[in-house]
C-alpha positions in Angstrom: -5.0 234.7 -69.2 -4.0 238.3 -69.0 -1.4 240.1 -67.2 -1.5 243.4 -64.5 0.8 246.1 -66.1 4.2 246.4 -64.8 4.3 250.5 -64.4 1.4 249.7 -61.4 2.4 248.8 -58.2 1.9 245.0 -57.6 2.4 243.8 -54.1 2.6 240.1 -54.7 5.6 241.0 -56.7 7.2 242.4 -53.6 6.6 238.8 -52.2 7.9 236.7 -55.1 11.3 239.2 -54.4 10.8 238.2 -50.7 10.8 234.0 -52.4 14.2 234.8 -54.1 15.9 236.9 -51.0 15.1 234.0 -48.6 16.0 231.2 -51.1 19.4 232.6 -51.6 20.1 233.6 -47.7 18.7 229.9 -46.9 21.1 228.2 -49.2 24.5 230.4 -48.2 23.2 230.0 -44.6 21.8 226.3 -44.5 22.8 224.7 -48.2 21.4 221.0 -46.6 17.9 222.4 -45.9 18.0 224.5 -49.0 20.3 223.2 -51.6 18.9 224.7 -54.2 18.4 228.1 -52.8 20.6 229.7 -55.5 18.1 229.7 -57.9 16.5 232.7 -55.6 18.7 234.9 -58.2 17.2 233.4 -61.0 14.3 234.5 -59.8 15.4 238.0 -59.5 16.7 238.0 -62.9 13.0 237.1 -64.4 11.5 240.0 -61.8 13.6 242.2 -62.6 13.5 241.7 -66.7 9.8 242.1 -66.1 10.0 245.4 -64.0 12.3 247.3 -66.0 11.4 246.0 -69.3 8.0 247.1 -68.9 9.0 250.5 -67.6 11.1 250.8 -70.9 7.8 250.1 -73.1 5.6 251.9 -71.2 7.5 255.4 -72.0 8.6 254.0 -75.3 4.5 253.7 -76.5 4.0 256.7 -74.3 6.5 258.6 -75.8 8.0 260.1 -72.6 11.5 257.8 -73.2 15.0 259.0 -72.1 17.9 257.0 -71.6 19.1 259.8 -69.1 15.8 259.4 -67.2 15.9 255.5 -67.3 19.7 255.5 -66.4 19.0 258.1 -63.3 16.3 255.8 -62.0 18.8 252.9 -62.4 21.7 254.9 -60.4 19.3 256.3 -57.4 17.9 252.6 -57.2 21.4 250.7 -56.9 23.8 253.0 -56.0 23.3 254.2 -52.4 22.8 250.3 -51.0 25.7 249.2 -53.2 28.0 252.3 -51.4 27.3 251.9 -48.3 28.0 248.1 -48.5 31.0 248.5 -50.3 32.0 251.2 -47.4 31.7 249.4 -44.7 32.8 246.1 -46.3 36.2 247.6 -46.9 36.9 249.3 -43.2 36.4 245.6 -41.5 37.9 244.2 -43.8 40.8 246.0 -42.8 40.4 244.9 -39.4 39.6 241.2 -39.6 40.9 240.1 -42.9 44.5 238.6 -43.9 46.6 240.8 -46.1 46.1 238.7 -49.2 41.9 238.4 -48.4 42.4 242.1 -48.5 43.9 242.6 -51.4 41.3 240.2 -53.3 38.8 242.5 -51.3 40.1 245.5 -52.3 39.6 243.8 -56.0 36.7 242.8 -55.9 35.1 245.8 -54.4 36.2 247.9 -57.2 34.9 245.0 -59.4 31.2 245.3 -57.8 31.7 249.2 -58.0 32.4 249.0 -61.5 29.5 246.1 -61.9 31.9 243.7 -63.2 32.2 241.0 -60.3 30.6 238.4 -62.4 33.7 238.9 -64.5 35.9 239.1 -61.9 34.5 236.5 -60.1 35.0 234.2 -63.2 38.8 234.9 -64.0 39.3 233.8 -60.3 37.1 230.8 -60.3 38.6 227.4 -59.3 38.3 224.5 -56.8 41.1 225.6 -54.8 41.1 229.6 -55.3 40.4 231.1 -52.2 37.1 229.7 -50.5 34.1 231.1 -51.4 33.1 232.0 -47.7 36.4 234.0 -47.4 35.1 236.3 -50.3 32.6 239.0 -49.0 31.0 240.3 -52.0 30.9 237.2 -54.0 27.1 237.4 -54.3 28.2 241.3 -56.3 28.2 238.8 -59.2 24.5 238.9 -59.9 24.0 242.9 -59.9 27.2 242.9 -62.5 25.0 240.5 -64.7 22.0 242.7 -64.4 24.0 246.1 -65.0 25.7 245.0 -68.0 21.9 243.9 -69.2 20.9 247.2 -68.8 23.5 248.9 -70.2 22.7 248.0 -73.6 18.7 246.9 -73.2 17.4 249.8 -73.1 18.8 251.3 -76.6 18.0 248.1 -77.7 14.3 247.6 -77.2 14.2 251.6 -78.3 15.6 250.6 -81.8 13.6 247.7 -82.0 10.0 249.4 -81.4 12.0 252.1 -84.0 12.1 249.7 -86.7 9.8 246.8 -86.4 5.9 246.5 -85.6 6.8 242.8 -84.2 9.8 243.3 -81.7 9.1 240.1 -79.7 10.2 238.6 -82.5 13.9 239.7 -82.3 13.9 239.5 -78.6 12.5 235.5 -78.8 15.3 235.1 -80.8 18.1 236.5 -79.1 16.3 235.0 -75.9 17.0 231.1 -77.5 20.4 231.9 -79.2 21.3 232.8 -75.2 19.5 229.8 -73.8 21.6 227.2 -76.1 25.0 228.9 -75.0 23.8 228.6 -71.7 23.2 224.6 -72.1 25.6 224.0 -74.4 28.9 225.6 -72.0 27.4 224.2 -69.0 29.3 220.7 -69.4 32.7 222.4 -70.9 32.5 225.7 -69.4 30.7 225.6 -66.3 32.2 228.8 -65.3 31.6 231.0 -67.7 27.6 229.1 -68.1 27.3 230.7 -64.9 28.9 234.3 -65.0 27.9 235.6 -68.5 25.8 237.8 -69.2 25.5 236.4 -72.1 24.2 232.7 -71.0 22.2 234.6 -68.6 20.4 237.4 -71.1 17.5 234.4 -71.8 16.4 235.0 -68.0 16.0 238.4 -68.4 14.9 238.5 -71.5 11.7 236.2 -70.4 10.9 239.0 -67.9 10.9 241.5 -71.1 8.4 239.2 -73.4 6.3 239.2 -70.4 6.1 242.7 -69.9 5.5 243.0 -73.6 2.8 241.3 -73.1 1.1 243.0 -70.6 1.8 245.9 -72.3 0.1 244.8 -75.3 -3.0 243.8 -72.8 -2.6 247.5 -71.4 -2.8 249.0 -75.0 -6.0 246.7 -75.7 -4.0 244.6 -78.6 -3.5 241.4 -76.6 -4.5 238.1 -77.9 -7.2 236.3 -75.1 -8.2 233.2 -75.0 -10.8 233.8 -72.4 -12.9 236.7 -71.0 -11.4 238.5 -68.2 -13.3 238.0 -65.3 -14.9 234.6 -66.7 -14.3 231.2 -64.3 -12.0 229.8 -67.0 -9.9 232.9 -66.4 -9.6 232.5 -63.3 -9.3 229.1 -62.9 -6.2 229.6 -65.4 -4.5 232.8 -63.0 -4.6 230.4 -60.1 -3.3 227.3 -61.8 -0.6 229.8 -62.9 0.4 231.0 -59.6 0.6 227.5 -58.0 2.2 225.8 -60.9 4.6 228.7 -61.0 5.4 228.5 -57.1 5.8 224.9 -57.4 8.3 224.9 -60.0 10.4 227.7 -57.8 9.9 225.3 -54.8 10.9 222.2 -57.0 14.0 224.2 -57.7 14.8 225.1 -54.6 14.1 221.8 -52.7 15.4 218.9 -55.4 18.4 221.1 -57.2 21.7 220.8 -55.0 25.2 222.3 -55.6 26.5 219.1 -57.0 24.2 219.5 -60.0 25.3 221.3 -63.2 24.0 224.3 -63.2 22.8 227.3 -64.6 22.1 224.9 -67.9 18.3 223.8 -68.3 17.8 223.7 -64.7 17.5 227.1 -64.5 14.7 227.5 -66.7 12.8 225.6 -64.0 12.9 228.6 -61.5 12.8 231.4 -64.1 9.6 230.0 -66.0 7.8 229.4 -62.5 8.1 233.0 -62.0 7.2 234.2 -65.1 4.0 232.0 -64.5 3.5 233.5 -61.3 3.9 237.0 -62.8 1.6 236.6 -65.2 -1.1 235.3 -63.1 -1.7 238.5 -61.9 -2.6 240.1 -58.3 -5.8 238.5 -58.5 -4.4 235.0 -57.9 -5.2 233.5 -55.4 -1.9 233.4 -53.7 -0.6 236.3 -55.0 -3.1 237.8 -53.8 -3.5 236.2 -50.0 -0.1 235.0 -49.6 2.4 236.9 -51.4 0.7 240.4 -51.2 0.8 239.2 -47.0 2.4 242.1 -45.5 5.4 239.7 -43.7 6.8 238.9 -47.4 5.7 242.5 -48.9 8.0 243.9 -46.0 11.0 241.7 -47.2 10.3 242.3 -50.5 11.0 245.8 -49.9 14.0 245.6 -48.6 15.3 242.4 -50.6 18.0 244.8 -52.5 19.7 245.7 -49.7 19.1 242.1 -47.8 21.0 240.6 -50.6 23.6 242.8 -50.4 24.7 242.9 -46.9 23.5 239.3 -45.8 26.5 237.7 -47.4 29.0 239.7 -45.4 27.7 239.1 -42.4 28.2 235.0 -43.0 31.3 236.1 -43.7 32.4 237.1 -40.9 31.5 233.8 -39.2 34.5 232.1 -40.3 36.7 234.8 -41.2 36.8 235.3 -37.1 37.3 232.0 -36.7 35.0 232.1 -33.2 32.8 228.3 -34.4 34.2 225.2 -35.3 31.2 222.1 -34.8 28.4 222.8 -36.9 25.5 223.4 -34.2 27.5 226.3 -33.3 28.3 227.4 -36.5 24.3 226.9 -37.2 23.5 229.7 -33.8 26.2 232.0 -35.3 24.6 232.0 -39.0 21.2 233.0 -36.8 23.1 235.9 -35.2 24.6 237.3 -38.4 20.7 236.8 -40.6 18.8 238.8 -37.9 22.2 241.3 -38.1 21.8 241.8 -42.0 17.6 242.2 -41.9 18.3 244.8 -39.0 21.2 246.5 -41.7 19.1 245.9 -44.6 15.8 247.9 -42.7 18.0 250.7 -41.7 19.5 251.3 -45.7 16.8 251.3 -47.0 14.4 253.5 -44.4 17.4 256.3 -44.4 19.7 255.5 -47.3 17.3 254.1 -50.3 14.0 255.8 -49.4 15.3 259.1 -49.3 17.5 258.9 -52.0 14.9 257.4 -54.7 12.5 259.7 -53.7 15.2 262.5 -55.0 15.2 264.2 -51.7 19.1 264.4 -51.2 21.6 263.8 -53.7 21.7 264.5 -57.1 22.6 261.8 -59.6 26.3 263.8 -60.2 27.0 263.1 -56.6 26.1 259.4 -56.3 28.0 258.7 -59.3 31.2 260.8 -57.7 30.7 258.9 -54.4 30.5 255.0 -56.3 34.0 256.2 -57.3 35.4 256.5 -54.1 35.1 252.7 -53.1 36.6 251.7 -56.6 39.6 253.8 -56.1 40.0 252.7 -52.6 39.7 249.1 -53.8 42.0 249.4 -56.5 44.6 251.2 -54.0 44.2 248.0 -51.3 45.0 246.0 -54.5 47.8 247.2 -55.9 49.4 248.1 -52.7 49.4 244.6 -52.5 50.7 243.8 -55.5 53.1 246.5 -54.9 54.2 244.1 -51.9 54.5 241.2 -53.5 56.8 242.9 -56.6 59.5 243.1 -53.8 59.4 239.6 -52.3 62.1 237.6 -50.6 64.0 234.7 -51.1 61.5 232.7 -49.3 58.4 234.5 -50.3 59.8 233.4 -54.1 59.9 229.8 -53.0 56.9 229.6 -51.8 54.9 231.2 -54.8 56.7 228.8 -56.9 55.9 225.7 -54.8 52.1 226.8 -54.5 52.6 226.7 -58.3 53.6 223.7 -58.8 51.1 222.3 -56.3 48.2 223.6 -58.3 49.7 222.3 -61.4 50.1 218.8 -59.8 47.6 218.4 -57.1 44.8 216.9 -59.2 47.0 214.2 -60.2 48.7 213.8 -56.8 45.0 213.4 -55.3 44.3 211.5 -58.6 40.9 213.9 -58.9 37.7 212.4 -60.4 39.1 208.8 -60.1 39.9 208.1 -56.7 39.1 211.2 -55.1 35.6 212.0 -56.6 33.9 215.2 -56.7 30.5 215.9 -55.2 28.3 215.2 -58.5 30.1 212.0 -58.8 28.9 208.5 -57.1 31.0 205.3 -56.6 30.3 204.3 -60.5 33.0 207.3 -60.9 36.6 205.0 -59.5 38.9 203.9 -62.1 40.1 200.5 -61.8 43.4 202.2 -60.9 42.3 203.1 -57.2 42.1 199.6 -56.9 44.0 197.2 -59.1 47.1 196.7 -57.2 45.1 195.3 -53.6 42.2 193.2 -56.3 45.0 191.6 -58.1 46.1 190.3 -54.5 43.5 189.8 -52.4 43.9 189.2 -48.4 46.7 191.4 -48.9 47.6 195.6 -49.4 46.1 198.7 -47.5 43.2 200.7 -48.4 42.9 204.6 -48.1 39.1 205.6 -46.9 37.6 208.9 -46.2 37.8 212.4 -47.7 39.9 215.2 -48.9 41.6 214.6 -45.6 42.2 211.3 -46.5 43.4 212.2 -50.2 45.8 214.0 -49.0 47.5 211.1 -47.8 47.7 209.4 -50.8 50.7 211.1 -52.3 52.9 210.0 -49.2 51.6 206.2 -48.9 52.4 206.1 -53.0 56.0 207.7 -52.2 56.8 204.9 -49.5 55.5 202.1 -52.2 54.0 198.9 -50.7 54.8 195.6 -52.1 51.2 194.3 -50.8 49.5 196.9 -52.6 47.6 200.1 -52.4 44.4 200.9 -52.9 43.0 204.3 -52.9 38.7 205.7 -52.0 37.7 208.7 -51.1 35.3 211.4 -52.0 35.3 215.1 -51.4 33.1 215.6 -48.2 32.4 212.2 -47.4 33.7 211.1 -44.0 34.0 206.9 -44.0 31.0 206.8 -42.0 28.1 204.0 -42.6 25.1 205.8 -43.4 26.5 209.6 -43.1 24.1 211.4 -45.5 23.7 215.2 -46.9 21.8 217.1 -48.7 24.7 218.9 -50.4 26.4 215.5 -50.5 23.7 213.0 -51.1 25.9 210.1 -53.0 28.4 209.6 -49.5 25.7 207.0 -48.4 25.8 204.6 -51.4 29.8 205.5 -51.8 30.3 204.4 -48.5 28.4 201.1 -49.1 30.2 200.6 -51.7 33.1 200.6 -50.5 32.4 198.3 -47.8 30.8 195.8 -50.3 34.7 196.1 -52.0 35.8 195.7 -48.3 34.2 192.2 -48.2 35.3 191.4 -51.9 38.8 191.8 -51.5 39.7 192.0 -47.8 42.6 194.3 -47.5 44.9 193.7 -44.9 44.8 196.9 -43.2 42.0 200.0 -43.8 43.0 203.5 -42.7 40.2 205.6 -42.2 40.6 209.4 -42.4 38.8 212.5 -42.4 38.2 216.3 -41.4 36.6 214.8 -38.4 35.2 217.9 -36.9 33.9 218.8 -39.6 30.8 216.7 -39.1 28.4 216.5 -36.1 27.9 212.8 -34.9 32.0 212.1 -36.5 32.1 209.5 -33.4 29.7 207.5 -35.6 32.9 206.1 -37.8 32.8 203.4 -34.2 30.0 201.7 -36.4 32.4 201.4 -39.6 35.1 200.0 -37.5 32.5 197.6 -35.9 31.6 196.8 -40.0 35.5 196.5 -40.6 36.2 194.0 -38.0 32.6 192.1 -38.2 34.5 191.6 -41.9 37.8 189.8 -40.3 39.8 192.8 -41.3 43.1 192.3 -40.0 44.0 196.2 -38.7 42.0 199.1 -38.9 43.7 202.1 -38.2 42.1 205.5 -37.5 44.0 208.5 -38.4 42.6 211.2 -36.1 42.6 215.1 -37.5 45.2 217.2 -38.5 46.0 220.7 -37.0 43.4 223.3 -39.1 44.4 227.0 -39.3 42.2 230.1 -40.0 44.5 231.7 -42.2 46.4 229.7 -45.3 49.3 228.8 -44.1 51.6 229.8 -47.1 49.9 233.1 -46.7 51.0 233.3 -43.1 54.7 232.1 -44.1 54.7 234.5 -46.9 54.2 237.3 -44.5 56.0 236.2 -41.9 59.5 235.4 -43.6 62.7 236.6 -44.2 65.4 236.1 -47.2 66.8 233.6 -44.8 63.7 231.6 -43.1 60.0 231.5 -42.8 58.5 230.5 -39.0 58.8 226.3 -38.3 55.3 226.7 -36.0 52.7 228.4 -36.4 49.6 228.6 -33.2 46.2 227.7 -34.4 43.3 229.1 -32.4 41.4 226.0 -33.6 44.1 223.4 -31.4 41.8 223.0 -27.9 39.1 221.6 -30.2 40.8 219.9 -32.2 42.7 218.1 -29.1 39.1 217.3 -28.2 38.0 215.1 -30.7 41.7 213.5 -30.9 41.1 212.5 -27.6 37.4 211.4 -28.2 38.3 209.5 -31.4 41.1 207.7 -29.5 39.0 206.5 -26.8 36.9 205.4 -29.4 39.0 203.4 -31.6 40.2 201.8 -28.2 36.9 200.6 -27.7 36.2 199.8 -31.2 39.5 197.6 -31.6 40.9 200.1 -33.8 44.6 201.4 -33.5 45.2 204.8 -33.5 47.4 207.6 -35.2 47.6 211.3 -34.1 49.0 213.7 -36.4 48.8 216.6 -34.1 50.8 214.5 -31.6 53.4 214.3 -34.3 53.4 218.3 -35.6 52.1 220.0 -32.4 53.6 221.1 -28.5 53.7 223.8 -26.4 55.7 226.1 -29.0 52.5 225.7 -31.9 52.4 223.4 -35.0 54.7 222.3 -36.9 54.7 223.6 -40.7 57.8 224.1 -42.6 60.8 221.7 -40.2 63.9 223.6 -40.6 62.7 227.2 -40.8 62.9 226.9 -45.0 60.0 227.2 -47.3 61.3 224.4 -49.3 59.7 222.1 -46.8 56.2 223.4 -46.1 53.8 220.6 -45.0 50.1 222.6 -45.2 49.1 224.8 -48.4 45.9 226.1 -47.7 44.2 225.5 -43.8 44.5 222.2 -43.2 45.4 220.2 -46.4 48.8 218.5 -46.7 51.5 219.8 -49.1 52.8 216.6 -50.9 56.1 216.7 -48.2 53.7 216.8 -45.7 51.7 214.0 -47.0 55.5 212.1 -46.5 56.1 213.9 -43.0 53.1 212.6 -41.7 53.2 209.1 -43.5 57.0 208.3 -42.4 56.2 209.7 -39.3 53.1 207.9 -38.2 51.8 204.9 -40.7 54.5 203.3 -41.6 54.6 200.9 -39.2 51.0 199.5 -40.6 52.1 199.9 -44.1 53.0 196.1 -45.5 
């Protein structure tokens, strides 16, 4: 099997980018029809490895190599896209964003114009760090990986074909070395598997032996084990092509988020593309199907697809204007067909020009890729400016929200009781449990997710002399046979628990959850039919608790005074909310449930209640809608104790 040469123009390699572009915007879009959709950058990385290597090598054997020429093509190829996102990106943001999100905008926009956001990205990396959706140029990680690559790569394979008539050699080396970081920090260091460059060089690097290889076939030194043109050749190219799109699609399909990952997962996407690669254009599908104009036109304008896609998700819950998922699902429509109308229009008049060298000289772009990174680094340390002069209040809060993130995994008790989504019902320590198994008939059981968690600190406060037992699972509402993909063990969980339900027969089951959160929530009437079915004495169904758009201790940070922070805050989210308590009333009612309200208890005409007595000593919410551990007791004292034994 031979390969085309990279230096010609290959269509179907357009549509492979077109794969990886789609992958990725179906995963951050739709993660439970695509959860594997983030290996769409691995596929880039291979692409791109190939691309540029074999540009390298071609003017390295051609003798025409300059690391001013390759770095000019490099800067008229990323930089216009990459400024006019960054642009934009920071004037709404300055409209729609908090001050804090803008400060970690302002950062990490002079990160990604600096092509260090994978960097960046990984010294702020954490399960409760800002969410991932409130981030706008979180997907800038990937380009800094590449970059940094091809800051040194170049030199590199220059020296190599310098000194050694073998350089694959070398380059297979350095290739593995990266490959066993990669697998080896996966389990320990799963965030820096994922944003080095140097766990990520082996994907890359693939692209380059590739391309060495095809140059090799271009120079007419190539090994072959059959004759071009012959039927085992071709058979071969179009084995290689499908098995290389069905390993991409394997990917894509069966990986999910829960998943370790980069680790030896990713060398199922990045080897099906090489495959594919090297197959040729005269595949069949490469030919037929990739080189089909539809994916050659996305392929074209993939670069700037990636970049501006993700921003314009972002704005779906940065303004705050969906809460249920089907219209969250119409919104993520609006802002797709928003970023392929952006990404057209950058590259027909910002790229195209630009690469073809008809305006702006390579002086210029680098001068204007400044202008973002000082405007970023302003916004930042404005900010930080800010919080240098911080009040009384202000001060208390940072230091609670300290203390919370030193104690919140053991408050929640994470990984035990509350498990994370890679872990299934195996995971619960006989601590969740021991205290209602070693009396059975008797004690209270906590069911449901994070929502329900965060009750846990405030029931253990009270103490129960019946006992207290404690299951829940990060997005897994305590509904029978709730499944998704990007939570596929909240089925069996759920079972499971119900199973223990029957074993040991609690006296009273609460059941909690982010309720609207999930479309078809009034299903938990089923689990409360299961509960009763089971003689369970008193199932009680905790409805939601007021959700805010903004973190609240950002909100009472910027609203405060030496002497007091705001008691209430409005939430744009309250009429829906009010909704589904109503709903989930009417339906434990029906259900023979009893039911608790917590906005009843923290919400009126004046907003929500969220730090009683004006003091920031006393702040019951942390982030949007999770409980601070004196909330957990506010709303504990204040609404179950009456069905705690």
């Amino acid at each position: 099997m031979t390969t085309d040469t990279p230096s010609s123009y290959r269509p179907d390699i357009d549509g492979l980018r077109a794969v990886a572009v789609l992958l990725v915007m179906g995963f951050h879009s739709f993660p439970g029809r695509v959860p594997g959709g983030f290996v769409g950058v691995d596929v880039f990385f291979a692409i791109s490895g190939y691309l540029i290597s074999g540009l390298i090598i071609r003017d390295i054997r051609d003798g025409t190599f300059s690391i001013r020429h390759f770095y000019a093509r490099r800067i008229r190829r990323i930089f216009p896209a990459l400024f006019v996102l960054l642009v934009v990106c920071l004037a709404v943001g300055g409209i729609v964003l908090t001050p804090t999100e803008y400060a970690d905008l302002g950062w990490n926009a002079a990160a990604g114009a600096a092509f260090v956001s994978n960097l960046a990205l990984w010294a702020q990396s954490g399960y409760f760090a800002a969410a991932s959706e409130l981030k706008p140029l979180l997907h800038l990680w990937s380009l800094g990986v590449e970059e940094q690559f091809y800051f040194a790569w170049p030199l590199t394979l220059a020296f190599l074909f310098a000194r050694t008539r073998r350089p694959w050699m070398p380059v297979t080396g350095i290739a593995l070395v990266s490959f066993v970081l990669n697998v080896t920090l996966v389990p320990t260091s799963p965030d820096a598997a994922f944003y080095s460059p140097v766990t990520r060089l082996w994907e890359l690097l693939l692209g380059g032996l590739l391309a060495y290889q095809a140059e090799q076939d271009r120079a007419g030194v190539a090994l072959r084990w059959a004759p071009p043109g012959s039927l085992v050749a071709s058979v071969s190219r179009n084995a290689s092509s499908l098995l290389g799109l069905a390993l991409v699609g394997v990917a894509a399909f069966a990986f999910d988020g829960s998943q370790p990952f980069p680790g030896w997962r990713a060398a199922v996407p990045v080897v099906g593309t090489a495959l594919t690669i090297a197959a040729g254009r005269a595949a069949w599908i490469n030919r037929v199907v990739l080189a089909h104009p539809i994916p050659v036109f996305f392929g074209l304008i993939s670069y700037p697809l990636y970049l501006w896609h993700w921003p314009a998700l972002a704005l779906v819950p940065v303004l705050d204007i969906a809460w249920s998922a089907s219209q969250e699902r119409a919104l993520k429509m609006v802002a797709l067909g928003a970023a392929v109308v952006a990404a057209y229009l950058t590259y027909r008049w910002v790229e195209r020009p630009i690469r073809r060298g008809n305006v702006g000289s390579i002086r210029s772009l680098c001068a204007a890729m400044v202008l973002p990174f000082l405007a970023g680094m302003g916004i930042a340390v404005v900010d930080w400016q800010t919080q240098r002069s911080r009040n009384r209040q202000q001060h208390e809060i940072a230091r609670q929200m300290e203390d919370l993130r030193s104690r919140r995994a053991g408050l929640y008790r994470d990984r035990r009781c509350f498990l994370d989504g890679d872990q299934d019902e195996a995971a619960f320590t006989p601590e969740c449990v021991v205290e209602v198994e070693s009396r059975p008939g008797s004690g209270t059981l906590l069911w449901g997710d994070s929502h329900a968690a965060h009750l846990a600190p405030g029931i253990r406060a009270r103490g129960s002399r019946a006992g207290f037992a404690q299951l829940s699972a990060t997005s897994c509402p305590p509904i029978l046979g709730y499944s998704a993909r990007a939570r596929p063990n909240c089925a069996r969980i759920n079972r499971w628990v119900l199973a223990w339900v029957r074993e040991n027969r609690p006296s009273t089951v609460l059941l909690a959850a982010s309720w609207p959160s999930y479309d078809g929530y009034q299903a938990v009437a089923g689990t409360i039919r299961e509960l009763k079915a089971l003689g369970t004495p008193r199932v009680v169904l905790v409805g939601p608790v007021v959700s805010f758009r903004e973190r609240v201790a950002t909100v009472l940070a910027r609203q405060s005074t030496d002497e007091h922070v705001p008691e209430r805050l409005p939430s744009t989210r309250l009429a829906r909310l009010r909704k589904v308590d109503s709903e989930l009333a009417a339906l434990a009612a029906g259900a023979g449930a009893e039911y608790v309200s917590p906005l009843s208890l923290v919400c009126d005409e004046n907003g929500c209640l969220v730090a009683p007595g004006g003091t920031a000593a006393h702040m019951l919410v942390f982030d949007q809608s999770h409980l601070t551990p004196e909330g957990s007791r506010y709303l504990v004292d204040g609404l179950l104790a009456p069905y705690l034994p």
